[in-house]
C-alpha positions in Angstrom: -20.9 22.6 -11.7 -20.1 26.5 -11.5 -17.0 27.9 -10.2 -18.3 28.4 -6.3 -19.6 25.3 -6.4 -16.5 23.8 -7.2 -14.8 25.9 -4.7 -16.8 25.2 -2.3 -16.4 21.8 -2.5 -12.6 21.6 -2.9 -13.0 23.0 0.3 -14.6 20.8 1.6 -13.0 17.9 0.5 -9.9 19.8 1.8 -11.4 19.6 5.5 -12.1 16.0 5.1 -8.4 15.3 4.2 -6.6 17.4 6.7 -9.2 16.6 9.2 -9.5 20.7 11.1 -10.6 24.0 9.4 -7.5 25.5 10.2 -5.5 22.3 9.1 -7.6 22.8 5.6 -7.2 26.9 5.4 -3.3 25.7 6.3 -3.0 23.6 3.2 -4.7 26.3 1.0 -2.6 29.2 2.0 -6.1 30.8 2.8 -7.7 32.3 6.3 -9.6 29.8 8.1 -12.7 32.1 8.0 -12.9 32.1 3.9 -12.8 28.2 4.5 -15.5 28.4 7.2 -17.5 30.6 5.1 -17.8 28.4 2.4 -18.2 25.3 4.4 -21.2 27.2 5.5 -22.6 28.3 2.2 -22.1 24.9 0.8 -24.3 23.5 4.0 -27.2 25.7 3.6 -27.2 25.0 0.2 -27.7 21.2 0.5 -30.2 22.1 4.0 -28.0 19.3 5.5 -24.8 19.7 8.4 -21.5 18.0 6.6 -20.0 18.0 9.9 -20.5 17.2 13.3 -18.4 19.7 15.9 -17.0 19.5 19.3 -14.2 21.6 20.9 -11.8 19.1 19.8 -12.7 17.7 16.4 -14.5 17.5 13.3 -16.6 14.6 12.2 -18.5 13.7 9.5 -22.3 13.7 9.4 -24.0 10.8 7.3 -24.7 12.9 4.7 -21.0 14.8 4.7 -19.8 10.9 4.1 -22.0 10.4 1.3 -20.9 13.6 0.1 -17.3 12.9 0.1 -18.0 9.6 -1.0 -20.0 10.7 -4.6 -17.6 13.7 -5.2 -14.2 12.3 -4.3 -13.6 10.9 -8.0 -15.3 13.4 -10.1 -13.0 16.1 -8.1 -9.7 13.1 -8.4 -10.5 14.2 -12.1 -10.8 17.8 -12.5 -8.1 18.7 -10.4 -6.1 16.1 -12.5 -7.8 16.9 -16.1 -6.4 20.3 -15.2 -2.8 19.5 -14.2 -2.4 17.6 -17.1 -3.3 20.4 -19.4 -0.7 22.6 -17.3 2.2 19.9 -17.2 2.5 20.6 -20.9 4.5 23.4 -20.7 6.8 22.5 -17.5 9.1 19.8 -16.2 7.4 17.2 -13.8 7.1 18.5 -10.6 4.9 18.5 -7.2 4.1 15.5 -5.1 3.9 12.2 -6.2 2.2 9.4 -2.8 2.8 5.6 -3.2 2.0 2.9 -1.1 3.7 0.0 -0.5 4.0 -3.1 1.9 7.0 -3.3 3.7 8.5 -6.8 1.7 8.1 -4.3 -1.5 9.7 -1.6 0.0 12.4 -3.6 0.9 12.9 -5.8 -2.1 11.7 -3.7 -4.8 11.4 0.0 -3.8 14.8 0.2 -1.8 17.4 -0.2 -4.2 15.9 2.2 -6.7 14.4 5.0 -5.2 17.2 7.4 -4.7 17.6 7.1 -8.2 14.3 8.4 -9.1 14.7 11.4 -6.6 17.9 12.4 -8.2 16.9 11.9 -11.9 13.6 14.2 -10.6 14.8 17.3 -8.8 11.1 19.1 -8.5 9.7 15.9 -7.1 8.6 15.0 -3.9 8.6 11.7 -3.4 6.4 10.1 -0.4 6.6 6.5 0.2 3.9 4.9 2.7 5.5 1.4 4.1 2.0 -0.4 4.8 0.6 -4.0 5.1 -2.9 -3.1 5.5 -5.4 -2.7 2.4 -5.3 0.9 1.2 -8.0 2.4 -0.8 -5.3 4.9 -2.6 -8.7 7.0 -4.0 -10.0 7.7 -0.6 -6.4 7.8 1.2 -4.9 10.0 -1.2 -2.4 7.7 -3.3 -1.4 8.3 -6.5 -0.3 4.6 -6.9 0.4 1.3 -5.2 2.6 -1.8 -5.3 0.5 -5.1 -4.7 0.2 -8.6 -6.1 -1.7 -8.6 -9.4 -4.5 -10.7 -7.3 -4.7 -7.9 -4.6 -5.2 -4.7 -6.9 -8.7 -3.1 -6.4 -11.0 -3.3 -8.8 -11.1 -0.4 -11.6 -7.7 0.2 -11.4 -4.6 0.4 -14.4 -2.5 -2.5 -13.4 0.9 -2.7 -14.8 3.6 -5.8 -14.2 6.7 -4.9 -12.1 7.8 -8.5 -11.5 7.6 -12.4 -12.4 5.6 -14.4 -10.0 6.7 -15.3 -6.9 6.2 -18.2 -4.3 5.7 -18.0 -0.5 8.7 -19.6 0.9 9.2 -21.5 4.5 13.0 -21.1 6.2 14.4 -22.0 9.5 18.1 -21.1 11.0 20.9 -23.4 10.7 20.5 -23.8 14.3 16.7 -24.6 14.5 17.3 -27.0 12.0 20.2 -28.5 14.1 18.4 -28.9 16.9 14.8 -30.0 15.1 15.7 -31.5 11.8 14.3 -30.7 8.7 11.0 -31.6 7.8 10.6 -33.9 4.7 6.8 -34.0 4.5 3.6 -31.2 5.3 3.1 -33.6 7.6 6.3 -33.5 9.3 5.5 -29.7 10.0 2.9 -30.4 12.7 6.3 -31.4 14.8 7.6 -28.1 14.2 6.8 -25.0 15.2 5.8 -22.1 13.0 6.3 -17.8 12.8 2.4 -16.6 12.4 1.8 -13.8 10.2 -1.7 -11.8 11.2 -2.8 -9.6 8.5 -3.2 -6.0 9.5 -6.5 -5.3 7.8 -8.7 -8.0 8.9 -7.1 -8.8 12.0 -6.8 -12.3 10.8 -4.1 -14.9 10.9 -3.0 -15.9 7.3 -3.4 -19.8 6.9 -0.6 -21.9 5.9 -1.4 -22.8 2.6 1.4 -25.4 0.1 1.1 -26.3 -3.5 1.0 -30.1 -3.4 1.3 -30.9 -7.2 -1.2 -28.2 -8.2 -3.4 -29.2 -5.5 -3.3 -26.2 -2.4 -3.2 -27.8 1.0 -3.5 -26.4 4.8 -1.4 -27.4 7.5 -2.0 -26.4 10.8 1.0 -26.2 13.1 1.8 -25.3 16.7 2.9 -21.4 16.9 5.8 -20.3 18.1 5.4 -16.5 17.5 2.5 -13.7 15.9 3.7 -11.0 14.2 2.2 -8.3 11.8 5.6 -7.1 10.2 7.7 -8.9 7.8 11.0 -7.7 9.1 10.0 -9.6 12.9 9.5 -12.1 11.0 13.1 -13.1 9.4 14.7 -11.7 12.9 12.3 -14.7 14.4 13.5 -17.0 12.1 17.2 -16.2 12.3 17.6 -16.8 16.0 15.8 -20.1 15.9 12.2 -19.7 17.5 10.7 -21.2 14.0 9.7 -21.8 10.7 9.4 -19.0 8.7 7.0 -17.7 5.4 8.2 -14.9 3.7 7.7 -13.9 -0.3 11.1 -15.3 -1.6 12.5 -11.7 -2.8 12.7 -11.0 0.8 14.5 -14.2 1.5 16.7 -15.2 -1.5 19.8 -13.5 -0.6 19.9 -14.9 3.3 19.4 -18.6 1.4 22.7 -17.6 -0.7 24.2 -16.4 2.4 24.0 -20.3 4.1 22.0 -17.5 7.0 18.8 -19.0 6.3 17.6 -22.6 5.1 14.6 -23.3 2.5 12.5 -25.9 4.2 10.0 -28.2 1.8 10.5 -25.9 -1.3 8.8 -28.0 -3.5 5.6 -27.3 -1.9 5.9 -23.5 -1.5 2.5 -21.8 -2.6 2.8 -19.4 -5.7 1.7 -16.3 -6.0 1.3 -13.6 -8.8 3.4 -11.1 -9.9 3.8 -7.4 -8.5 2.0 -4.8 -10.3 2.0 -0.6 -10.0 -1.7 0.2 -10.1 -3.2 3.4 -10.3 -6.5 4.9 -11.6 -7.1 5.7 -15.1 -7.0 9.3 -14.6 -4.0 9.8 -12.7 -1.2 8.9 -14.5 -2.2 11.9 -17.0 -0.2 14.0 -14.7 3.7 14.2 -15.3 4.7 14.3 -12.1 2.5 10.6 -11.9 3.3 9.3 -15.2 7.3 9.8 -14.9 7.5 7.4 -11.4 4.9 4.9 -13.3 7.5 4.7 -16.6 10.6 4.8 -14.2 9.3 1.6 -12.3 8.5 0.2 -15.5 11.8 0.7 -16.7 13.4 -1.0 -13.9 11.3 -4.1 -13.8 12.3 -7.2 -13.2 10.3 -9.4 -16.1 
């Protein structure tokens, strides 16, 4: 690859990401005509439009996707071969993106994040709170928090936390007025707080862990949400059962705020790990957040 070719398709790849010309020229600290110019010189050298055009917006074509799709990587790892090289003689500094769903924010993230900032003057943190599936590659992450089941494939995983289990809880009160249920069986008279995944649009399913065995129960529904904290606020004023990760429960059980319900049967799930790709972490900036969660894990 020569150096306008390169160029060129930086970019490019810049136009993709900040969606406009003049959004991409913006984030270069370059005239939107030198961006346009090579946008163009980079079109008629592949014969193909990248984009499609209206007044408003810019679109990919099919073969701009494809485009974007093949190169995203291989440029991933030049830009990062090369900051790696440069961090050698500086302190970590820049950007550093992670992605994390809102129970990890919460329960992991929250307490120790001011930390980081402080111990890292020249770094700009930015945390994305998400509970949909995130390609970090394609979206721009340097890193995510998931289960160890949930990384994607290709990816450096690297163990934040024990397992966990997916616990059930009512309110004192719900319990009051409803009783306690004794049995999976006993659930079907209760009502439950649905969780629908963000992603796939999809309800989870209620799954338990009956001696090793995994079980589904399906019970009425007393409320669907797609956030974890509407969750526990449904479950403290008494609509119903609730399933939560038990981080994001533990302390409300300690409390007397909240009440386990069938804990013997709650489902288990792996641990949280960081995961990144192989290249990234060579750059300080990355590496420093990946050691400083390490250090403050909780195996």
């Amino acid at each position: 690859m020569n150096g306008t070719t390169y160029n060129q398709l930086m970019m490019f790849h810049t136009i993709v990401q900040e969606g406009s010309i003049t959004a991409a020229a913006r984030k270069l600290e370059i005239a939107p005509p030198s961006v346009s110019q090579a946008l163009k010189m980079l079109e008629e050298q592949l014969g193909l439009p990248l984009f499609t055009r209206t007044t408003r917006r810019i679109e990919l074509t099919e073969a701009g996707q494809r485009l974007y799709d093949r190169t995203l990587t291989t440029m991933s790892d030049l830009n990062l071969a090369v900051e790696s090289v440069s961090d050698l003689s500086r302190v970590p500094s820049g950007k550093v993106r992670i992605t994390v769903p809102r129970f990890v924010y919460q329960s992991l993230l929250k307490p120790i994040y001011i930390e980081f900032c402080q111990r890292y003057l020249d770094i700009q943190l930015e945390i994305s709170v998400s509970d949909k599936t995130v390609d970090i590659i394609r979206d721009g992450f340097d890193m995510g928090i998931r289960f160890g089941d949930r990384v994607e494939e290709g990816m450096i995983a690297r163990q934040l936390t024990l397992p966990v289990k997916e616990a059930l809880f009512a309110s004192p009160g719900y319990v009051e007025q409803y009783g306690l249920p004794e049995t999976p069986d006993d659930l079907k008279q209760h009502k439950l707080i649905q969780y629908r995944f963000i992603s796939s649009n999809q309800v989870a399913p209620l799954n338990l862990n009956n001696q090793g065995e995994t079980i589904t129960v399906n019970m009425p529904t007393a409320l669907i949400v797609n956030d974890t904290d509407v969750m526990i606020d449904a479950a403290h004023n008494g609509l119903g059962i609730g399933r939560i990760v038990t981080p994001m429960v533990e302390e409300g059980f300690k409390k007397g705020e909240i009440v386990p319900v069938l804990e013997e049967y709650w489902q288990p799930y792996s641990g949280l790990y960081v995961y990144f790709h192989k290249n990234t972490q060579k750059a300080k900036r990355v590496r420093v957040l990946i050691d400083f969660l390490l250090e403050k894990a909780e195996l």
